[in-house]
Backbone as CSV, one residue per row, in Angstrom:
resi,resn,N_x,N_y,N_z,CA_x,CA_y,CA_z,C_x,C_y,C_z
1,UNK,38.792,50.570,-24.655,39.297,50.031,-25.895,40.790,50.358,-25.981
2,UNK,41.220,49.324,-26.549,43.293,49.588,-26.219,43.050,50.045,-27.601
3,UNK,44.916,50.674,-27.922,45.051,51.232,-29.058,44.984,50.309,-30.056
4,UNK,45.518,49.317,-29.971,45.625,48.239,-30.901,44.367,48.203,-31.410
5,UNK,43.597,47.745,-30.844,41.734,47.763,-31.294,41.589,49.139,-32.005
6,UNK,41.744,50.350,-31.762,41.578,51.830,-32.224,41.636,51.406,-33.559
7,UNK,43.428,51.097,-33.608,43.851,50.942,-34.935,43.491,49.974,-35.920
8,UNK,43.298,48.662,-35.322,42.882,47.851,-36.259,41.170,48.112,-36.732
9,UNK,40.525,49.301,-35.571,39.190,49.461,-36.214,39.661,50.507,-37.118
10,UNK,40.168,51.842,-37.466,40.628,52.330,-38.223,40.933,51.641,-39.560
11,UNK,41.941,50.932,-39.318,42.616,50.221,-40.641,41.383,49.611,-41.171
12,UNK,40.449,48.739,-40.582,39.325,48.107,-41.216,38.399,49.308,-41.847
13,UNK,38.089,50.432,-41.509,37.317,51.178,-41.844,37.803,51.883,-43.174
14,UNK,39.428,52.178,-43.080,39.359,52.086,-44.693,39.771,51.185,-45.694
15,UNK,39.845,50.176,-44.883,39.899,49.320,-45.941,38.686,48.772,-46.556
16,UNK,37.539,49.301,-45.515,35.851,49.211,-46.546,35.995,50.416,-47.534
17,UNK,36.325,51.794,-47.528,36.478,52.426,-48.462,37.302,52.884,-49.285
18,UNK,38.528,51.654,-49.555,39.204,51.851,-50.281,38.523,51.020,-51.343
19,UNK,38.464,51.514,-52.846,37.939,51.040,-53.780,38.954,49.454,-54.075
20,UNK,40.418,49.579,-54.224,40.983,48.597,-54.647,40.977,47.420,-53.375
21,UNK,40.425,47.868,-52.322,40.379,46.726,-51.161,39.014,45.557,-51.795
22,UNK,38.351,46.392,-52.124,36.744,46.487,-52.194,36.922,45.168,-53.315
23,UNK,37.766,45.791,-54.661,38.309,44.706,-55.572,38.831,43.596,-55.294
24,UNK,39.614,43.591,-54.441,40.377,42.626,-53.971,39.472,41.690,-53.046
25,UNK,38.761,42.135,-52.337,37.731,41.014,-51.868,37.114,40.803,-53.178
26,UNK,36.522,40.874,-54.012,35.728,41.065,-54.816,36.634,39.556,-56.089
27,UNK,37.834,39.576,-56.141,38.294,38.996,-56.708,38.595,37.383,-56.197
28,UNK,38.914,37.844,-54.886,38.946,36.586,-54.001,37.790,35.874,-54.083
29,UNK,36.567,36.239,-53.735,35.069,35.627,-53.567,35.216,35.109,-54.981
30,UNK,35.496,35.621,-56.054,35.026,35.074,-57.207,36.023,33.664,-57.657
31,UNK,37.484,33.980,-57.174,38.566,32.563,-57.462,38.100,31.666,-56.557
32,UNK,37.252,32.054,-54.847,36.603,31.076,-54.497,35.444,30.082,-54.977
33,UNK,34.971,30.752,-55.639,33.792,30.238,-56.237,34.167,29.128,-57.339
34,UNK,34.801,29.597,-57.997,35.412,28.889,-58.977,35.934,28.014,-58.464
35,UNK,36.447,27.647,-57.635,37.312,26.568,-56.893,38.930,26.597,-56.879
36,UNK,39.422,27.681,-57.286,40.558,27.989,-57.297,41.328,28.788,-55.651
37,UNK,42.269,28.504,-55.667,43.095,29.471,-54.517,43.886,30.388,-54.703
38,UNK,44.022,31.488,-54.141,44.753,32.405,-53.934,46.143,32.576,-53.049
39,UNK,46.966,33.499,-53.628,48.182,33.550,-52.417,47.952,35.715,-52.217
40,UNK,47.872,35.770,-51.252,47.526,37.152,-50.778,49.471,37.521,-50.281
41,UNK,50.029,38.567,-50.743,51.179,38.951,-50.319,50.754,40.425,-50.326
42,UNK,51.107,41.050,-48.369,51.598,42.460,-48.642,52.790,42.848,-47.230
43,UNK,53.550,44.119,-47.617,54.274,44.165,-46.922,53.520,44.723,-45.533
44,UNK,52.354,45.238,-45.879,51.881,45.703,-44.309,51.060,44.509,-43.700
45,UNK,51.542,44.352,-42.529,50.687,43.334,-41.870,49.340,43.762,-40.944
46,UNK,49.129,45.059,-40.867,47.737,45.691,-40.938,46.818,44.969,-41.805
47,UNK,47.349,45.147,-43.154,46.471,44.862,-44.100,45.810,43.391,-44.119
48,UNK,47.044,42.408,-44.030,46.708,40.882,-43.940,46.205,40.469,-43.140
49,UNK,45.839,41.335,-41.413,45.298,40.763,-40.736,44.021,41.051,-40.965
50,UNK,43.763,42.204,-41.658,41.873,42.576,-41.381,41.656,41.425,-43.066
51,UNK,42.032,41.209,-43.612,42.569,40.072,-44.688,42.041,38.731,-43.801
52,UNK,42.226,38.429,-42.999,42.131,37.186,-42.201,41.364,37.086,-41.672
53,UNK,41.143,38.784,-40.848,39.925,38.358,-40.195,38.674,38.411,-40.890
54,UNK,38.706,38.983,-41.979,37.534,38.638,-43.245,37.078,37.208,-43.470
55,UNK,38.482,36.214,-43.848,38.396,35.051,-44.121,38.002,34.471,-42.714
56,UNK,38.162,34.609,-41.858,37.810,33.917,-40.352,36.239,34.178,-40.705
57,UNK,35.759,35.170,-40.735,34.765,35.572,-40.360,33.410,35.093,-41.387
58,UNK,33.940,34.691,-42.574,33.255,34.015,-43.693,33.537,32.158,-43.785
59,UNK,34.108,32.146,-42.401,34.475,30.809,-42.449,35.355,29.589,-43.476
60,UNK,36.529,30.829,-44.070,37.151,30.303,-45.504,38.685,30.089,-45.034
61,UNK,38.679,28.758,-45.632,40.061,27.806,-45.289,41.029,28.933,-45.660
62,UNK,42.125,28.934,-44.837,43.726,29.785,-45.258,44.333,29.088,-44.097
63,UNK,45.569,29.928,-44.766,47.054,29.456,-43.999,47.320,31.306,-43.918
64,UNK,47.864,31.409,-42.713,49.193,33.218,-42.484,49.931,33.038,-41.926
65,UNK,50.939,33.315,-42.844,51.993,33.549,-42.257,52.772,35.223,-42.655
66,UNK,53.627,35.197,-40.989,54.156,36.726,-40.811,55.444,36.671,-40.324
67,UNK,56.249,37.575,-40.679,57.372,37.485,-39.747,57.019,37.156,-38.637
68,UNK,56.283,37.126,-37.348,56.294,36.342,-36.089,55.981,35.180,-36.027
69,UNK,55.812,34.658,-37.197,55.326,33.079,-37.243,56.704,32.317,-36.877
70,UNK,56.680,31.372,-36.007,57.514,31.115,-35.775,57.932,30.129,-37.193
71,UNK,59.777,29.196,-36.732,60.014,28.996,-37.583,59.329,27.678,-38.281
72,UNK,59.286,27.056,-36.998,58.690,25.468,-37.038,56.890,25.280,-37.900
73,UNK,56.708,26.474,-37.290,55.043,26.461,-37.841,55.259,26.853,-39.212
74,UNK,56.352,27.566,-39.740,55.970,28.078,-41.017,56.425,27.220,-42.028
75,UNK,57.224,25.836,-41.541,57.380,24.804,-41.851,56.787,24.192,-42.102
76,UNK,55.698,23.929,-41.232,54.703,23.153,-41.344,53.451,23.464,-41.990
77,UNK,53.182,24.928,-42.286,52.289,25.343,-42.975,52.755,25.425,-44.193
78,UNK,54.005,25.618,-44.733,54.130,25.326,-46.030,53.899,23.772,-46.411
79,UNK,54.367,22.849,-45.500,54.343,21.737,-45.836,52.406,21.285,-46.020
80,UNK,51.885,21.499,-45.194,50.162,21.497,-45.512,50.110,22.481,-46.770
81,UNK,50.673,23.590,-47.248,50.412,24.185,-48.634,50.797,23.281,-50.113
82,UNK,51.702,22.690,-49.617,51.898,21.952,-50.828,51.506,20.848,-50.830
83,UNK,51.070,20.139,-49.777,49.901,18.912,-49.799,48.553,19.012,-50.658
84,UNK,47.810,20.325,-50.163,46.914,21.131,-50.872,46.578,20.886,-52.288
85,UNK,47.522,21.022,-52.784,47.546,21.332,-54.408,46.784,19.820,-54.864
């Protein structure tokens, strides 16, 4: 197992026992339901990816973007964000 994996199993593990993570899914599932969307902003990109891979993993439409996104794509994913609406 590389470190990267270590860490991102780490980071996932507390982010099951962090209570305000716990909320934060908790809030999402429910604006899903409703039919509403969310915009998720944090400065750690730890966080947004186990964030993603949640949504991957529940099979729920998003867009991410990160500083490595390049420039062209983040162009274009804003431009599909505001189609959206």
């Amino acid at each position: 197992m590389s470190a990267d994996d270590l860490a991102r199993r780490s980071a996932e593990a507390m982010f099951e026992r962090d209570r305000a993570s716990q909320g934060m899914g908790m809030l999402l599932e429910e604006v899903r339901e409703e039919g509403h969307k969310a915009i998720v902003f944090s400065q750690f990109t730890s966080l947004l990816a186990i964030v993603r891979s949640r949504l991957d993993a529940g099979k729920i439409g998003h867009q991410y973007l990160d500083g490595q996104t390049p420039a062209a794509q983040r162009v274009r994913r804003g431009a599909v964000v505001r189609l959206s609406r």
